[in-house]
DOFI-66610 format. One line per field, with one value per residue (C-alpha): residue number from 1; x, z, y. Coordinates in steps of 0.25 Angstrom, whole numbers. Layout:
residues N
num <- [NUM, ...] $
u <- [X, ...] $
w <- [Z, ...] $
v <- [Y, ...] $
end
This chain:
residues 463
num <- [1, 2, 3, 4, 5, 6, 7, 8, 9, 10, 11, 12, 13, 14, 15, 16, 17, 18, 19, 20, 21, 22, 23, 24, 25, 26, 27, 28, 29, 30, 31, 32, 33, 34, 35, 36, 37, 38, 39, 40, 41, 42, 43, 44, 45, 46, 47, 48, 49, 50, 51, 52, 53, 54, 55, 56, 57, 58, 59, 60, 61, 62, 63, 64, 65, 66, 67, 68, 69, 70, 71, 72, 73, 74, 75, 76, 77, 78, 79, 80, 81, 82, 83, 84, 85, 86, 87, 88, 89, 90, 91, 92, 93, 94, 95, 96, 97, 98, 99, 100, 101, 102, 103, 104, 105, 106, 107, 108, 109, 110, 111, 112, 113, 114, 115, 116, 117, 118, 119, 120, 121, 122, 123, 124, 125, 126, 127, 128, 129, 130, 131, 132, 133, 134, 135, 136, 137, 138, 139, 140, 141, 142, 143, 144, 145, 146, 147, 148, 149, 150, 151, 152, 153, 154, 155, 156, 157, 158, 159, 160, 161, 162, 163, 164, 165, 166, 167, 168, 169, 170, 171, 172, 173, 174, 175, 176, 177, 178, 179, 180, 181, 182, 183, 184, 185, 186, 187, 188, 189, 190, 191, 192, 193, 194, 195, 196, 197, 198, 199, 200, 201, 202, 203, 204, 205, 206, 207, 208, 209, 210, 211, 212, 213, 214, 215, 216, 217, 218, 219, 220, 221, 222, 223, 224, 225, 226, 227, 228, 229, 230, 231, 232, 233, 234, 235, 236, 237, 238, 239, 240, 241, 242, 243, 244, 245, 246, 247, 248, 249, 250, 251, 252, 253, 254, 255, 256, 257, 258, 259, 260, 261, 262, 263, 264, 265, 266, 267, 268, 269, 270, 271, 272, 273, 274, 275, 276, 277, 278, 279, 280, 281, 282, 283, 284, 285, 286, 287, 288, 289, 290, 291, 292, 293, 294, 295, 296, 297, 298, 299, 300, 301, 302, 303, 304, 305, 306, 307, 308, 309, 310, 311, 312, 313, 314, 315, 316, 317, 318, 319, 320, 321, 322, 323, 324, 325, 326, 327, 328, 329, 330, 331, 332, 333, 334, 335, 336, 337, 338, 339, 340, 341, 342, 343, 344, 345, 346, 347, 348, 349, 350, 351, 352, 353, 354, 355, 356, 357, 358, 359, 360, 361, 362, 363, 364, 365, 366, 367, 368, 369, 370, 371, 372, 373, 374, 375, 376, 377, 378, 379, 380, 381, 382, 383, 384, 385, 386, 387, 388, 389, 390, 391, 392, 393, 394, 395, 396, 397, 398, 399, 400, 401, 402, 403, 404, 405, 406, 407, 408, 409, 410, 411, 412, 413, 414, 415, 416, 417, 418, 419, 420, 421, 422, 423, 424, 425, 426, 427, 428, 429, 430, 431, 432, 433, 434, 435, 436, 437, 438, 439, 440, 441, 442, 443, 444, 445, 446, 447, 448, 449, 450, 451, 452, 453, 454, 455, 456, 457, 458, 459, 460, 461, 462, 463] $
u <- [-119, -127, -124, -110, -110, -119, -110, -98, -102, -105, -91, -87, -95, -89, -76, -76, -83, -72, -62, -70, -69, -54, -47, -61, -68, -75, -84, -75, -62, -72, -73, -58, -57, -68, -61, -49, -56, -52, -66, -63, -66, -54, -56, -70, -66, -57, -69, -77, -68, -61, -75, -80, -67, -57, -46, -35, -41, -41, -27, -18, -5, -5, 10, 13, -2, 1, 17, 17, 31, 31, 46, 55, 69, 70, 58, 55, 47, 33, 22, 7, 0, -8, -21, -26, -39, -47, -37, -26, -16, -6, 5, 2, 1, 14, 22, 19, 21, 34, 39, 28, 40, 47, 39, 36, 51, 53, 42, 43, 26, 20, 12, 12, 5, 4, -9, -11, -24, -16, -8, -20, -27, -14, -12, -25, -27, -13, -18, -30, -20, -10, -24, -28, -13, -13, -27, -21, -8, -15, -28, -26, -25, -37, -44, -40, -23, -17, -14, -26, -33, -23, -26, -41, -40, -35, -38, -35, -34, -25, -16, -2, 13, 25, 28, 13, 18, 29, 22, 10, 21, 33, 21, 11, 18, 11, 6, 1, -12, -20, -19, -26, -31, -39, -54, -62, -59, -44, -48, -58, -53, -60, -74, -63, -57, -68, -73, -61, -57, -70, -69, -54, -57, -67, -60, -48, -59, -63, -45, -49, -59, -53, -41, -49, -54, -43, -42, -29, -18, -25, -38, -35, -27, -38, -48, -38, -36, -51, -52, -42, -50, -61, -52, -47, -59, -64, -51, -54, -68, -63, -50, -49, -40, -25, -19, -7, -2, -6, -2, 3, 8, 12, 16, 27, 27, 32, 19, 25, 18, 23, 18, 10, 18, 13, 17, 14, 13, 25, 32, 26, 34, 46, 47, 44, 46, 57, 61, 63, 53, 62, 71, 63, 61, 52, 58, 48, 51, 44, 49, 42, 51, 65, 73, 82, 73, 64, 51, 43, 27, 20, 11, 11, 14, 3, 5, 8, 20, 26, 33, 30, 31, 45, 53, 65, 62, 71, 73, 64, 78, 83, 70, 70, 85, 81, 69, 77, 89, 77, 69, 83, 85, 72, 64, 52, 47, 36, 31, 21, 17, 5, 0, -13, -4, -3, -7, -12, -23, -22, -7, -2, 9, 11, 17, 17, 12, -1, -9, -10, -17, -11, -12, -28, -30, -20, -12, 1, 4, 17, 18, 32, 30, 35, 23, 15, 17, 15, 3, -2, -6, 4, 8, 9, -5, -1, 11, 15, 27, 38, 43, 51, 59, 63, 77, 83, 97, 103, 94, 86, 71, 60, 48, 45, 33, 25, 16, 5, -7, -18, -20, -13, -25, -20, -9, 2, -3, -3, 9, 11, 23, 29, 36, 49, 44, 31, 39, 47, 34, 24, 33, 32, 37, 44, 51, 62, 74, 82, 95, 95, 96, 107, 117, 112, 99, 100, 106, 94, 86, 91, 88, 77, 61, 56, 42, 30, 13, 7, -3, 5, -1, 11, 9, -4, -6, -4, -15] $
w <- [-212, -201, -191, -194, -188, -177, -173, -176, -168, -155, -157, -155, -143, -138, -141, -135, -121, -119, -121, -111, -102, -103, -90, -85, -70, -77, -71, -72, -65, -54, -52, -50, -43, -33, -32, -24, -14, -1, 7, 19, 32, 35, 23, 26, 40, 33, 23, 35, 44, 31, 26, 39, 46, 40, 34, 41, 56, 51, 44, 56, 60, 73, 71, 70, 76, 90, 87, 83, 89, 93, 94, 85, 84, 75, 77, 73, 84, 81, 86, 82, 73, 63, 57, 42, 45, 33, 21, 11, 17, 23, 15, 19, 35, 35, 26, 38, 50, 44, 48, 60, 69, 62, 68, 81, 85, 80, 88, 99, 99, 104, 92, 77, 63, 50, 44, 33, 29, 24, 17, 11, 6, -3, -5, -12, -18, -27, -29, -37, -45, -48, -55, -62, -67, -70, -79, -86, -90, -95, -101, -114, -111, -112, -99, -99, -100, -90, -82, -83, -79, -66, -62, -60, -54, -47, -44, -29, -16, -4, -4, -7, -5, 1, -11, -9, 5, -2, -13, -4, 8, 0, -5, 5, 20, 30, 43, 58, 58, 67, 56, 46, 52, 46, 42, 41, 24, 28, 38, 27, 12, 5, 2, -2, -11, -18, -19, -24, -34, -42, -41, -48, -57, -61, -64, -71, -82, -83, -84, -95, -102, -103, -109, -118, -123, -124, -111, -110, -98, -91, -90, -85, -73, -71, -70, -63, -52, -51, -49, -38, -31, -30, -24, -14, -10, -7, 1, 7, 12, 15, 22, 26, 19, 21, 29, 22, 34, 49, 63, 70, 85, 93, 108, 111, 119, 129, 130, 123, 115, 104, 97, 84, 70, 55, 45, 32, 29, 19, 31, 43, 34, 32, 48, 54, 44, 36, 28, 14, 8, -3, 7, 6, -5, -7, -7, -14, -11, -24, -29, -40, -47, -48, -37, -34, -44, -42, -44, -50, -49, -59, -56, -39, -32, -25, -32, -47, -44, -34, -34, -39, -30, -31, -24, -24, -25, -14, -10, 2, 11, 7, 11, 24, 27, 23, 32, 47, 42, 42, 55, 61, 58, 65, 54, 49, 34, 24, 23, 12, 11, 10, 23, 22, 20, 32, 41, 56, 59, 74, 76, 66, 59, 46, 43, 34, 43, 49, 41, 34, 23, 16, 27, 29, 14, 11, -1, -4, -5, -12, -18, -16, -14, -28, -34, -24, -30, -45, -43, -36, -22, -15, -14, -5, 2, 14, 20, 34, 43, 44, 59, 66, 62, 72, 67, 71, 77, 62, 57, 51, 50, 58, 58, 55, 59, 54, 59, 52, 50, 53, 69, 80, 84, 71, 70, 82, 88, 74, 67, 59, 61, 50, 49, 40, 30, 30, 26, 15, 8, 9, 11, -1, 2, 12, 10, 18, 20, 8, 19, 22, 7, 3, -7, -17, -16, -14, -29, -34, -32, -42, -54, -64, -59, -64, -67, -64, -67, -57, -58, -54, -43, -33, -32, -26, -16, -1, 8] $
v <- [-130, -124, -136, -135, -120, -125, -137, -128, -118, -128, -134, -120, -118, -131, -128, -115, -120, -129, -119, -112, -121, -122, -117, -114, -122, -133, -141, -153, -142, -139, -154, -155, -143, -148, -163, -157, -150, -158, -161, -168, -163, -155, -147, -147, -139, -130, -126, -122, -116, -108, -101, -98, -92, -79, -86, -80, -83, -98, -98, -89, -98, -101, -101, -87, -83, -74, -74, -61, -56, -40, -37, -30, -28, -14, -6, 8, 18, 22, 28, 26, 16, 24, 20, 21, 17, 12, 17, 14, 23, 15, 20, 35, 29, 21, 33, 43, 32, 31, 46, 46, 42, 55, 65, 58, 56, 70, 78, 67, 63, 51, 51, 57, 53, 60, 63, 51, 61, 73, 63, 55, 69, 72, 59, 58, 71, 68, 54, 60, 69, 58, 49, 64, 66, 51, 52, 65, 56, 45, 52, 49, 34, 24, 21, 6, 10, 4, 17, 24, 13, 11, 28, 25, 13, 19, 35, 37, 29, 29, 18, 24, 20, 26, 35, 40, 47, 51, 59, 65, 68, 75, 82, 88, 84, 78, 82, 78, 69, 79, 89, 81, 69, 57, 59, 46, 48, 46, 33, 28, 32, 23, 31, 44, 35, 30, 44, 51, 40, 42, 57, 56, 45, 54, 66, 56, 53, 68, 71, 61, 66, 80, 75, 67, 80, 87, 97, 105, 102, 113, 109, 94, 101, 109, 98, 90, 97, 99, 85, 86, 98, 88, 76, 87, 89, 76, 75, 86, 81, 69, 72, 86, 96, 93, 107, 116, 118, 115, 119, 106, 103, 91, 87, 77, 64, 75, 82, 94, 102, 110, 122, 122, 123, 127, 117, 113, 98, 97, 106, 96, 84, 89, 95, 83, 72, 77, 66, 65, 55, 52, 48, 34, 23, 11, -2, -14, -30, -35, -48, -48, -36, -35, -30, -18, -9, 3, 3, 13, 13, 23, 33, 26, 40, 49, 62, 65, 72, 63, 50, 36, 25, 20, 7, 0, -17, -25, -39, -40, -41, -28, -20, -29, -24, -9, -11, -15, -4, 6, 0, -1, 15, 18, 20, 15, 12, 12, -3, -9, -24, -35, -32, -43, -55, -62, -52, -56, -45, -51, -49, -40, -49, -53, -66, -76, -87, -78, -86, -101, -100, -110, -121, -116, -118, -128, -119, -114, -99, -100, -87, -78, -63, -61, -70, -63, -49, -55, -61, -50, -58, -48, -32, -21, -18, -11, 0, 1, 5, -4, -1, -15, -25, -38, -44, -57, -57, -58, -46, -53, -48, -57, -47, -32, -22, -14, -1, -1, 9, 1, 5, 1, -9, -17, -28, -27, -12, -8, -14, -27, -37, -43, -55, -54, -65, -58, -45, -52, -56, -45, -33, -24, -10, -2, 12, 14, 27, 26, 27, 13, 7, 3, 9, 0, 1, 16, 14, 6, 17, 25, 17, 19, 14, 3, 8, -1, 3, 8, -5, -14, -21, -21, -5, -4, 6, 2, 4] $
end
């Protein structure tokens, strides 16, 4: 009986190392896979020169390498390349460099830029009440839901979208960099970051445990603002203290100097930028959702009381011709996409052709901008400010161009050039003046959001 059981049990074994095995590199599947390596002497140099060199210097086409064409038929004037040094604020630098040409053509300066640091303090001080509110909601659900998990992933950071500006700027202003200029926390975030999101995930476990135990409404508000005293006041050290109300002049390209003026930060907005932010809407091209719907995203907004982040999905053809009627009208546009795809550091283009890889590796890359998205090899990653277009003789777009916020010693004297099939693949997002829609996709605004998690991978932040 006993060396049944014994040679039972090793039948077992064996039966279950073989299913084991099943799907897994066995010795004999390594064998195979090292049959097809090629080993002749061209691959041999390929090897060597592959491990020892940067991929992207070895695969540039020399093609396109040093064609870089600088003309454009539709371009709109601006001033100044801004720079967001080591941080994920490219959606706050592009948002204000798309009304900087506002105040500059109004007071008539050489020169203007908002302060991105007054921004960034109220931008992260109501990202810290948005996660405590969002703990509160969700306090009576386990730690691993779904939701809860997502809010202390992630507590705070400062990547953003448009809808982000819009929420912070309807809500506290904006004003003149020289009133509140960087510090080396608001060149450098990261350390601030890492700080504040321990201190507020933190405090979202003690909002937890207090309604665990049954504390009133009253109490939690207490606790939570608290909490938000504390994250002021590392913002504070960090950044300075965001002024109430501040004296600012300015001299024109002239040399004239005008007299000092009072103004609060909501007053400063409205007197010299005075448009209506909800004048604008966000257009998606995502292929790999239906068309001609808006898109809600849950619980992607800045502030607990303001806006989630909302857009209409197009065909990539009807942003492109909302994009030249805009540049064509002089006015200059929010712009998210890929931006490491195929981007020349040497000469500031992005095209499809910079680099070979396929030819340096001998591969295919087959993959439409729909499959892309779905399997998660592409998403938005970066904003800047669309400012040119060049169009053929039939109007047809060739290339388009960028100002971005990486310095002006980057790319082509700070901006990026885009070839038009660059654009149709890796564009995203662009938000544009809700005049030049047309009157059926003015209408297509009015219908009921499509809802989507705040998780989904297509929605991350932009930095």
């Amino acid at each position: 009986m006993i060396r049944r059981l014994v040679l039972a049990f090793a039948l077992f074994s064996l039966w279950l190392g073989v299913q084991a095995q099943q799907g897994g590199i066995t010795p004999e599947v390594l064998s195979q896979i090292r049959s097809m390596q090629p080993n002749d002497a061209a691959s041999k140099a390929l090897r060597n020169a592959i491990s020892n060199n940067d991929i992207n210097k070895l695969s540039v086409n020399r093609d396109v390498a040093g064609k870089r064409d600088v003309y454009f038929s539709n371009r709109v004037k601006t001033k100044g390349i801004t720079d967001q040094k080591s941080s994920g604020r490219c959606w706050m630098f592009t948002s204000m460099n798309v009304f900087r040409p506002v105040v500059i053509e109004k007071l008539n300066l050489s020169s203007f830029e908002f302060s991105n640091n007054f921004t960034f303090f109220y931008d992260q001080l109501e990202k810290a009440n948005l996660f405590f509110e969002g703990v509160l909601e969700t306090a009576k659900k386990p730690m691993d839901d779904k939701k809860v998990e997502w809010l202390f992933k992630n507590p705070i950071g400062d990547g953003g979208q448009w809808t982000g500006f819009v929420n912070i700027t309807t809500k506290y202003g904006l004003v003149p960099k020289d009133v509140m200029p960087e510090t080396n926390s608001s060149d450098n975030t990261s350390r601030m970051n890492s700080i504040l999101s321990e201190v507020i995930r933190q405090g979202g476990l003690k909002l937890r445990e207090m309604v665990a135990n049954g504390k009133k409404s009253v109490e939690l508000a207490t606790e939570k603002n608290k909490l938000l005293a504390t994250v002021y006041k590392i913002l504070v050290l960090n950044l300075g203290e965001p002024p109430q109300s501040f004296s600012w002049r300015y001299q024109d390209v002239n040399g004239k100097t005008f007299d000092f003026k009072t103004y609060t930060p909501l007053q400063f907005y409205n007197e010299m930028v005075g448009i209506n932010l909800q004048d604008y809407v966000m257009l998606m091209n995502d292929p790999s959702r239906e068309y001609n719907k808006v898109y809600e995203v849950d619980y992607d907004r800045h502030t607990w009381d303001g806006q989630n982040w909302r857009y209409l999905n197009l065909p990539i053809e009807q942003i492109k011709a909302l994009a030249i009627a805009s540049i064509k009208d002089s006015t200059a546009m929010y712009f998210s996409c890929d931006v490491g795809k195929q981007l020349s550091s040497t000469d500031g283009t992005l095209d499809l052709r910079n680099y070979d890889y396929q030819s340096l590796f001998g591969i295919q890359q087959t993959m439409t901008k729909k499959e892309r998205i779905q399997s998660f090899a592409s998403a938005s990653s970066h904003a800047m400010m669309l400012t040119a277009v060049d169009l053929d003789k039939e109007g047809r777009p060739l290339k388009w161009m960028v100002e971005n916020s990486w310095g002006s010693s980057y790319g082509y004297n700070g901006f990026l050039i885009l070839t038009d099939m660059w654009f149709s693949e890796y564009m995203f997002r662009l938000v544009v003046n809700k005049r030049y829609l047309s009157a059926e996709q003015s209408k297509l605004l009015e219908q009921k959001p499509i809802v989507l998690p705040p998780w989904d991978p297509m929605f991350a932040p932009e930095e």
